[in-house]
N, C-alpha and C positions, 0 to 999 in steps of 0.2 A: 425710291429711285434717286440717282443723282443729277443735279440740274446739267444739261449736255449745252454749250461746249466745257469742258473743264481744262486745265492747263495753266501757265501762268507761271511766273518765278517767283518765289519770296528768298529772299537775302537776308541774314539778320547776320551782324557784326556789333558783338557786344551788347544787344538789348536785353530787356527784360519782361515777359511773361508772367505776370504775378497773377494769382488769385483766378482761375479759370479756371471752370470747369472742366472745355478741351481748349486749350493751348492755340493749337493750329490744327487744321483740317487740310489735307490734300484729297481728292476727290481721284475717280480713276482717269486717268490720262495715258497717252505714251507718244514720247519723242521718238520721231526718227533721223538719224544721219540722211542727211539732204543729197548725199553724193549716192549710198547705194540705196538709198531705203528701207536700211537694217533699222532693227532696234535701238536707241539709246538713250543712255541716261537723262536723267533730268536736272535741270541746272540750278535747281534750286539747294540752299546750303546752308548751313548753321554753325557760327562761329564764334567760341567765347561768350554765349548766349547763357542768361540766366532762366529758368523756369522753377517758378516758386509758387509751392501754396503752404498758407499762413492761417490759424486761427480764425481769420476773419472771414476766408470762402465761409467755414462751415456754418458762421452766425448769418448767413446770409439767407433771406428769405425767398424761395424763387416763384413759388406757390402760397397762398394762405394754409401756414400748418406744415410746408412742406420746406425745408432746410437743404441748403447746398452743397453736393458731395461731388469731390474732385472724382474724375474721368481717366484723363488723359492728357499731359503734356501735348504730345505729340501723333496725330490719328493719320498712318499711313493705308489708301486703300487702291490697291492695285494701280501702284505707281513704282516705279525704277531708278534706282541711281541717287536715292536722296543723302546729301553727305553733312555728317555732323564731325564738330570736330570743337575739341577743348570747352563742351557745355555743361552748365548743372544741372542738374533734375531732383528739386528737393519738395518734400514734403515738413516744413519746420515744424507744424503745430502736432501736439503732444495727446491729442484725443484719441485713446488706443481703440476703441470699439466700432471707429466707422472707417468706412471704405479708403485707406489712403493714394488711391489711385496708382495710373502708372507712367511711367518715361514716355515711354516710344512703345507702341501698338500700331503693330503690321497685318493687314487683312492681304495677304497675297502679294506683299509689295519687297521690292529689295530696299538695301539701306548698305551703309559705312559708317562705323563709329569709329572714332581717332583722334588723339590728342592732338594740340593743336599748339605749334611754336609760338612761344612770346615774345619771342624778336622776329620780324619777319626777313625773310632772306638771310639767315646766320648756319651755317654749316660747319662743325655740328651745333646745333641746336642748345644752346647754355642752359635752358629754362624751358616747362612746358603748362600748359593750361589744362589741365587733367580732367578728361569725362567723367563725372561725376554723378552717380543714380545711387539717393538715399531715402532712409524712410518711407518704401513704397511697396504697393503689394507685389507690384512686378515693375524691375527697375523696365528690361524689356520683353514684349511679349509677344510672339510670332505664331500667329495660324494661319496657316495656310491651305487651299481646295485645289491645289494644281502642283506641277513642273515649278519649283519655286524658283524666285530672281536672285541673284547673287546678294550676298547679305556677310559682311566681314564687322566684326564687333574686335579692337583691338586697343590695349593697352585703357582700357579705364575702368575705374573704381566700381567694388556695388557696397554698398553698407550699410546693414540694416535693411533691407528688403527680404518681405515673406517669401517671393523669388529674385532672385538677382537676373536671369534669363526665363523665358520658359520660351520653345519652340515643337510646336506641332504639325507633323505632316511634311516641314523641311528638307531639301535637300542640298548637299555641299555648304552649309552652312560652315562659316571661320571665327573659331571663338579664340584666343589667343592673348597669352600678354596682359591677362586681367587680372586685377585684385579684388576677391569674394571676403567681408570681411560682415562675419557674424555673432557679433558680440554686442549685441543692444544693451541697454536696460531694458528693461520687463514694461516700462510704461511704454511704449509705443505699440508693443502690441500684444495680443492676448497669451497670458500662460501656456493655453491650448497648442498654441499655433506650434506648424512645423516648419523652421525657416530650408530652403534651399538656396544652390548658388546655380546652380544648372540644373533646367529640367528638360528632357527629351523624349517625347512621346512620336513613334514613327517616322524617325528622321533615318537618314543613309547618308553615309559617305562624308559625313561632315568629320571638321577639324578642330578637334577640342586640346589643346596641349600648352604649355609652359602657362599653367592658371594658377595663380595660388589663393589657395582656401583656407582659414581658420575662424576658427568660434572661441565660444568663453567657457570655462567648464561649472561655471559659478551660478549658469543660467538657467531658468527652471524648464526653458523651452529644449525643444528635441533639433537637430539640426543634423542634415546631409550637403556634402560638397557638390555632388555628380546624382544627381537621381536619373533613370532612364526607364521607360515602362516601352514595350511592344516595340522592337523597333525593328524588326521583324528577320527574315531568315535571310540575311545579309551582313560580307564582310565588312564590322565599322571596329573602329580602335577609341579607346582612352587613352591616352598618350601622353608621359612627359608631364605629368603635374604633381604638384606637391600639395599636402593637405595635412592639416593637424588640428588638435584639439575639437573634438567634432563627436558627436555620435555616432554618425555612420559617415564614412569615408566617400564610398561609391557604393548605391543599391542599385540592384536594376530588378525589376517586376516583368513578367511575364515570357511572350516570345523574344527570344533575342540572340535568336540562333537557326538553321538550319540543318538538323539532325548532326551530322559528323563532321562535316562538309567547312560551311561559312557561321559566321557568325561574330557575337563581342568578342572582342578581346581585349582586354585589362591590360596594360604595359609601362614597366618604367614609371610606373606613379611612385611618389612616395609619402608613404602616413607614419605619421608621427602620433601619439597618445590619442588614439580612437576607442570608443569602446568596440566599435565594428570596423575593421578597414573596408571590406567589403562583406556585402549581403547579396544574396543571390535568393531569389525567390520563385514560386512559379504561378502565384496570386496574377488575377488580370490578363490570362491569355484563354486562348480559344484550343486551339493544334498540339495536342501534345506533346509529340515529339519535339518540338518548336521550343519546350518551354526551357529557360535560363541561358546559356551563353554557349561558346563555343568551348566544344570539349578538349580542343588542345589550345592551351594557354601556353603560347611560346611565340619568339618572334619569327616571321619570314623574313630571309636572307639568302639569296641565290638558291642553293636547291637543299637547304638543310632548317632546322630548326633551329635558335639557339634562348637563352632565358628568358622569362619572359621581363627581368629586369626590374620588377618592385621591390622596392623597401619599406618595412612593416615595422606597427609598433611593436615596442617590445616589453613582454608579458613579465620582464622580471623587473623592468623600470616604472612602468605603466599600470599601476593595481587593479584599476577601472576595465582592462581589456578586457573583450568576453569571445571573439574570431578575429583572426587575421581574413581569414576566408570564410564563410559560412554559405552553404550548397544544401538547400534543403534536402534532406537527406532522404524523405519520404515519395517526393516525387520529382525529382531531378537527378540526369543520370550524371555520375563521376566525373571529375573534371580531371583530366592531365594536365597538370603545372608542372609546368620543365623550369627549374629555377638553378643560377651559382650556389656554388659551396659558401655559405657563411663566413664574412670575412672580420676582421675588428672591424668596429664602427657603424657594420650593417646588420641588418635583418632581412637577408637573403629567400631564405627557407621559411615560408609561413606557421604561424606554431603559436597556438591552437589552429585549428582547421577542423572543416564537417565535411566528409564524401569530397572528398580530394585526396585524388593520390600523387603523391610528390615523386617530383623525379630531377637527380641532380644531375650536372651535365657538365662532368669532371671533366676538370684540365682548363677550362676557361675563367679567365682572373676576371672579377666583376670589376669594371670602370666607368664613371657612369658617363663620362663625355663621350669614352669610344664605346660603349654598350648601348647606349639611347641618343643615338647620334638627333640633331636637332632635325625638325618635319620645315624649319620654317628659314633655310640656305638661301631658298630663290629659285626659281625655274625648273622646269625637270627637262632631262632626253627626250623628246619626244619618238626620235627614231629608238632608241632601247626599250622606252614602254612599251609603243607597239610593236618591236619584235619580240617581246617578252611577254605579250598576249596571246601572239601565235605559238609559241615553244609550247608555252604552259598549255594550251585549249588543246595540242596535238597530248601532252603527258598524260593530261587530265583524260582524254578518250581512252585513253590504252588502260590504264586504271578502272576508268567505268568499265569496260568491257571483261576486262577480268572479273570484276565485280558480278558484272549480269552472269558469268558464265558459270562460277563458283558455287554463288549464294545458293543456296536452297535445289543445287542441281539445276540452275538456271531457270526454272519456275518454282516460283514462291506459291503461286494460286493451287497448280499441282499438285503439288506436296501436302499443302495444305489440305487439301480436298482428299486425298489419302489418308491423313489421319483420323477427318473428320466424321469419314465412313467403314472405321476398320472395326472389325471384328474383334472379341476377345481372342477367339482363337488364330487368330492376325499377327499375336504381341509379339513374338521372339524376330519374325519377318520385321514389323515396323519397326522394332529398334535396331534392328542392323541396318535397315535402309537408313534410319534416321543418325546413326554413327558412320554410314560411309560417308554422307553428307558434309559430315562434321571435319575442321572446326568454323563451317560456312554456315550456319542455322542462323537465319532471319528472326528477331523478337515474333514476328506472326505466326512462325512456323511455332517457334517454342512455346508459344503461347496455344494454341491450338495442341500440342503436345502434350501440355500442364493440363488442360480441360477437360482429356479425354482418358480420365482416371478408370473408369471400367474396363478399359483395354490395356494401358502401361502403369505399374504400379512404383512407389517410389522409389525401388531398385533399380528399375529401369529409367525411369528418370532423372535420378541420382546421378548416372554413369551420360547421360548425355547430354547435360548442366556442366557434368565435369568436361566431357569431350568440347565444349562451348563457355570460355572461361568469361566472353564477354558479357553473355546473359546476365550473370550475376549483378552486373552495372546495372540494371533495368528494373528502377522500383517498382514499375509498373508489374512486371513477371515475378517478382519475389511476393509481391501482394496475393497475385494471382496462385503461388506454388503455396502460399498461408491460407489459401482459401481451398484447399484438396481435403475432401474430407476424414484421410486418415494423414494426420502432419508426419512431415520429414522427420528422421530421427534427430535427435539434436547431434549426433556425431558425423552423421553423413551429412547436416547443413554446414558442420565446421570442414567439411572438405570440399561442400561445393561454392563455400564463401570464398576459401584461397582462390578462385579466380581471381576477387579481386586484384591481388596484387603483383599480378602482373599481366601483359599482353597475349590477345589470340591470336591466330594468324588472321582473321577476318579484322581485328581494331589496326592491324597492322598498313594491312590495305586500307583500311579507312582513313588513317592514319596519314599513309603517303598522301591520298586523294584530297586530304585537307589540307593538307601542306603545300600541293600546286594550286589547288580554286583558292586559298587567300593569298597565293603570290601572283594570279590571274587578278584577283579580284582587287589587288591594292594597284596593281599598274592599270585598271579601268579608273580605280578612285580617283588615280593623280592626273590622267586623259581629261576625264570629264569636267574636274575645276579647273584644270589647264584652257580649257577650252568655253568654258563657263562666265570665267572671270577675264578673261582676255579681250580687253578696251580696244587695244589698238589695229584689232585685227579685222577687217569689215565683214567677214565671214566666218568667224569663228562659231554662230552659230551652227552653221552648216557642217563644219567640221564636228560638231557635237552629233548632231541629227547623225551623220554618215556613221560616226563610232556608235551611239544606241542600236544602227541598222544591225552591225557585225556581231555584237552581242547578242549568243542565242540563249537568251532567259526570258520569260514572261515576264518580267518585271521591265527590264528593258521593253521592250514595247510598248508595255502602258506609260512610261514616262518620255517614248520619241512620240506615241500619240498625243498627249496633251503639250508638246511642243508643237505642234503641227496645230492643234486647237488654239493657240495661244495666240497662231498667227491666224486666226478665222476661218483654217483651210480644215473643216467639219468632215468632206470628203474623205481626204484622205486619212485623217482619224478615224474616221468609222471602219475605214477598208482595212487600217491595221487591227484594231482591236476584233472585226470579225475576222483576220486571218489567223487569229491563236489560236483558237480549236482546231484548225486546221494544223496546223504547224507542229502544236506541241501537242502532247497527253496530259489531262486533266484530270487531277482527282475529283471524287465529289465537290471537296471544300473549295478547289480552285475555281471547279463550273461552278460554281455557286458565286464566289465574287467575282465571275468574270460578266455575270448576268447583274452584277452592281456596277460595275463595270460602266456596261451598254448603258445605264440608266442615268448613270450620275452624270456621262459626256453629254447627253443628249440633252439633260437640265443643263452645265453648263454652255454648252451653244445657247441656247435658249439665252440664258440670263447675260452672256456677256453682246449678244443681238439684241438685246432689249435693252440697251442702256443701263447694262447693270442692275436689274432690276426682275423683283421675282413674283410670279404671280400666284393665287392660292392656291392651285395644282402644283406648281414647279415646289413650295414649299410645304402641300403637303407632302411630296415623294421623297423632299430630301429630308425630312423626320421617320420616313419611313424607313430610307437607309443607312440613318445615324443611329438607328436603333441596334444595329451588327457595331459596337463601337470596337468589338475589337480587330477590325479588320481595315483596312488604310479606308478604304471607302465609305466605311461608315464615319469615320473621322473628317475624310476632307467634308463628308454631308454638315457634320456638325459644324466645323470650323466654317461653313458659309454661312449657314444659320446663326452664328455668333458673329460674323462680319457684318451682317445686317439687322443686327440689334434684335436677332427673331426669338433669340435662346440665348440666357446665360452659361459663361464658361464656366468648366469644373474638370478637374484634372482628380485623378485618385492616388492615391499612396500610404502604399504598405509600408511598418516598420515593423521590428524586430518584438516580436511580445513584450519582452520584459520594458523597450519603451512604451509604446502603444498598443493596445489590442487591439486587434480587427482592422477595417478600415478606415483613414482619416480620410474624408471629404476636405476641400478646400473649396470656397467658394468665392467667386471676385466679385467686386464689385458690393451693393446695397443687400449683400444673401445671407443668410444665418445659417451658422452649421447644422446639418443634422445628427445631432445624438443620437436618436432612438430611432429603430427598423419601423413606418406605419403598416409596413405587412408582416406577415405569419403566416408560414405552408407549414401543414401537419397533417398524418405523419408524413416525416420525410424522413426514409425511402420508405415510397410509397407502393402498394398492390393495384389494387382494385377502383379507388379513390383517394382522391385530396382535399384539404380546406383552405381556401384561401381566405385567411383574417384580415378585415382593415380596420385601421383606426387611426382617423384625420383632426390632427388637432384645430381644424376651424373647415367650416365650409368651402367646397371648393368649384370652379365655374366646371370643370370637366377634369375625367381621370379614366383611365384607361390599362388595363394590365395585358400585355401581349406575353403568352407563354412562345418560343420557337427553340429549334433543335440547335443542336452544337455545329452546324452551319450555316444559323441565323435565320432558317427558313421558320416562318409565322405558325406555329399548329394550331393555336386558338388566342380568343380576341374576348378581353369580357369587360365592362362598361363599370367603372365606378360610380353609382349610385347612392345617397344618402353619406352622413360624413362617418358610419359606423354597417360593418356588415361583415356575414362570412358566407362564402360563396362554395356549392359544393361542386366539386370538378368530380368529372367517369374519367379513368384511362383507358379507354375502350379506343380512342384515338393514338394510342403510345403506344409504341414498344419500350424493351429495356434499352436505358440508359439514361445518361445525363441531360437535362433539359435546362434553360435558361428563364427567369422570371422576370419581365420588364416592367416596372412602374412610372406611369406617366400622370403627371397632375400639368393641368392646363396645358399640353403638350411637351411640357420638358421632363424628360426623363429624373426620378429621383430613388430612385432605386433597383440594384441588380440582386438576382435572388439563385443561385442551384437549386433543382429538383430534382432527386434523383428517384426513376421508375424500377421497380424491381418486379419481374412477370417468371 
């Protein structure tokens, strides 16, 4: 725990921080404005401040035998308002194999970085002191277990750091006005290594834009400007940054989208001699439908679409290129990219590209001032945002309900259920029913259609693939029509493939429907920081609270309840998060983290009434629900267990084969990578049973392998025993499908496994 009263100012003006393990420590505190009793900053502040570590930390003995590894500059924990401005944060000494610590590390806390005038009082400003974070593993690093506090990172340096940001669990985060620069020598850090300039795992709504990124292409290491993993099925943008010399441009991994609807959107970036501008993968997510970006890549602008404005390398200057765009092809559905006609000087039109279909949107002259107008003018409407929430939420209803009424005859479950009980001599009936339908067929309905081969044969199916040109988008159904055991002819695949290239009426309606929820969704983004980041206002909290009330998403909810937590009031957090069930419809997977939900709020009351402090129940439970890591709540779990020193951080990242195979672990801090799997499930796919093989390269105090389903629920629990064993599992407890493997040594998770059941 932390020693209680905590608070206090520190002031630093030009000092110096040498050779320390952690720098400075803030403890959790929070200031309040004296006049209403709101929140505010904390007045503590950093100025032209050096932070150095040199050779000599690490010759430093701090235990018999035991040697001294930098930390942390700078340990922010659940404090507000801390402002830096024109400091260094370096690591000078050249020891590439140990931990080189990092800047600024945020456990739940807000912060400002900003460069800092060398003359003071001069306007404009002749000369600046430029934040500077080099040779570190993470210049800064943000985890966070809640409603995060405003956090604006602007105009300073990263160089040479394994990461230059990493931010998890964040939201409204301002990243802006930076220079990512990745061009080391090899002796700072390992071969191996994969450096980043941005990482973002479950963040929303944040401001990533005018960044510039470059690497060295001389270097033996692999490098990404923009990495993003799970950030879930909400409208966020990459915006307005330029990148070049790089391996991969922008990756993003897993969920990072919202079926048709919300989701990433890519924009206005521009890369120069990448071998990937961007990677798009579906590695690291849970939700399938969820998994890669948002399927229309275009910008929102009053009630139309227009390009979505990148400029890409180019495949005939650039010999190294290998995608402009790359959409894995096997399990991620089509991307629409609306892009300008190719002008001199640009690379408009992506080219190479994977499962992207391009679309020009003739007659619009690309400019890049009036095309990608800048995010960062000053201030927004507040009266046109929010009447531009109500326009849109009334468009967006009249659209859904078209939708409900359309799709699948207005019951999907029905239809379904119709197929799933028809008779052979049914078939000429079900496919007419199934082509009046048309061209509204739900992936569930066609899928259920595809399966039910004793009844519709692939004539019949042929003809209502064709009457549903969207399907074809759907690697998951194309998997599924390769698994009929008498295959499509290869001439009627080439006629049910032309759906691809171009629209059904059903992508149509989606279509529009996506184009209002991210022009809903971008005037919430700019509400919320508006009202987020607003100093002078003594209630702008409460303006925030009221906008989360109006907003009908679950998500919204859980984010006005942990503001309602933030301020101690546990009641009224409970009563919103138990009024969700009520309110909305829940899938399985929702009840399911809505029931992580209920548990993790109730640990944090606990831990933030206890003095910040966790006892062996509260941190058994949140291992228990950091084990769903791919779901916000198994993350903020983790991210507390890493705030209180209980569990090491580790972040995952997929690259592109030909770089890397499989997964890279990165591990902070005093950790060694893991090369080799210590488990082994065979067969997999599996009948009847399975083996679970281990093999531990040294003794271990405990270990533990939890198997649970693709909602995170626990099905079985089996003990690691002796440092070598194979353990035989019954499926007698499974049905078919995908299962997850979790491997735990001494409580921390070190490896995720697929199992697939086959009955």
């Amino acid at each position: 725990g932390y020693y209680i009263p905590t608070g206090g100012i520190v002031q630093s003006y030009g000092g110096v921080f040498k050779d320390n393990i952690i720098g400075v420590c803030f403890y959790p505190y929070q200031n309040f404005n004296p006049q209403t009793s709101e929140p505010a900053n904390n007045l503590s502040r950093f100025k032209n401040t050096g932070f150095i570590t040199t050779e000599f930390l690490y010759g430093m003995e701090i235990e018999p035998g035991e040697s001294a590894i930098p930390e942390t500059f700078v340990d922010l924990q659940s404090v507000e308002g801390i402002l830096f401005k024109g400091n260094t944060f370096q690591n000078l000494a050249t020891t590439s194999d140990e931990s080189r610590g990092t800047g600024i590390r945020s456990g739940s806390a807000g912060f400002y970085v900003y460069n800092e005038c060398a003359i003071s009082n001069t306007t404009p400003c002749p000369e600046y002191y430029i934040s500077i974070f080099e040779h570190l593993d993470y210049g800064i690093l943000v985890l966070d277990d809640r409603e995060s506090l405003p956090i604006v990172i602007d105009s300073a340096t990263f160089t040479d750091n394994k990461r230059g940001i990493l931010m998890s669990g964040v939201n409204n985060a301002e990243i802006f006005h930076n220079t990512f620069e990745m061009d080391m020598p090899d002796s700072y850090h390992s071969t191996s290594d994969t450096l980043i300039g941005v990482y973002l795992e479950a963040c929303q709504e944040f401001l990533l834009t005018e960044n510039y990124f470059t690497g060295y292409s001389g270097t033996q290491m692999d490098h990404a400007a923009i990495y993003t993993h799970n950030l879930g099925p909400y409208y966020n943008e990459i915006y307005n940054n330029s990148i070049e010399n790089l391996s991969c441009g922008i990756v993003t991994a897993g969920e990072n989208r919202n079926g048709n609807a919300e989701g990433l959107c890519i924009l206005c970036n521009d890369f120069t001699d990448c071998q990937y501008d961007v990677y798009i993968i579906p590695y690291g997510g849970m939700v399938v439908e969820n998994l890669g970006i948002a399927k229309n890549q275009g910008m929102v602008s009053g009630q139309s679409y227009l390009p979505a404005a990148n400029t890409f390398t180019d495949d005939e200057e650039y010999q190294d290129l290998e995608y402009n765009i790359y959409n894995d092809p096997d399990d991620l559905v089509q991307i629409n990219y609306y892009h300008h006609e190719n002008q001199l000087g640009f690379i408009l039109m992506p080219y190479p590209v994977e499962n992207v279909h391009r679309e020009p949107m003739l007659g619009i002259i690309y400019n890049k001032e009036a095309s990608c107008p800048s995010l960062l003018s000053g201030g927004i409407d507040l009266l046109y945002e929010n009447t531009n929430v109500i326009n849109e939420s009334s468009i967006i209803l009249d659209y859904t309900d078209s939708l409900n009424l359309l799709v699948d005859g207005g019951s999907t479950e029905s239809l379904s259920f119709d197929i799933q009980t028809s008779m052979p001599y049914e078939a000429m009936d079900l496919r007419q029913q199934l082509l009046n339908e048309s061209p509204y067929l739900s992936d569930t309905v066609m899928k259920s259609a595809i399966e039910k081969e004793n009844v519709l044969p692939n004539v019949m199916i042929k003809d209502i693939l064709v009457a549903n040109p969207h399907s074809v988008k759907s690697p998951d159904l194309l998997r599924q029509l390769n698994n009929r055991l008498i295959l499509m002819p290869d001439y009627w695949m080439a006629e049910i493939m032309d759906g691809i290239n171009y629209y059904g009426a059903k992508e149509l309606l989606e279509k529009s429907l996506a184009l209002h929820s991210s022009a809903r969704a971008q005037s919430f983004m700019k509400l919320i920081s508006e009202y987020k980041y607003d100093t002078l206002n003594a209630y702008a909290r409460d303006s925030l609270k009221n906008l989360l009330k109006t907003r009908q998403n679950v998500n919204a909810k859980y984010r006005l309840a942990y503001l309602y937590l933030m301020e101690n009031d546990s009641t009224t957090a409970n009563n919103i998060i138990d009024s969700i069930p009520i309110n909305f419809v829940l899938d399985d997977n929702e009840q399911f983290e809505h029931g992580l939900h209920n548990d993790l709020v109730d640990i944090q009351n606990h831990y933030w009434n206890n003095n910040y402090s966790l006892d062996s129940i509260d941190i058994q439970n949140l291992q228990s629900i950091s084990s769903n890591i791919n779901t916000l709540q198994g993350i903020y779990s983790r991210n507390l267990l890493v705030i209180n020193n209980l569990q090491e951080f580790k972040e995952t990242i997929y690259l592109p084969d030909n770089l890397k195979s499989g997964i890279v672990w990165d591990i902070t801090y005093n950790s060694n990578t893991i090369e080799t799997s210590i488990v082994q499930i065979y067969p997999n796919p599996s009948y009847s049973y399975f083996i679970i093989e281990y093999d531990l390269n040294e003794p271990v105090e405990s270990g533990k392998i939890i198997i649970s389903d693709v909602l995170g629920k626990q099905i079985q629990m089996y003990r690691i025993e002796g440092q070598q064993n194979q353990i035989l599992c019954s499926t007698d407890k499974y049905t078919t499908g995908m299962y997850f493997v979790h491997v735990f040594i001494n409580n921390e998770l070190v490896e995720n496994h697929k199992l697939n059941i086959v009955k």
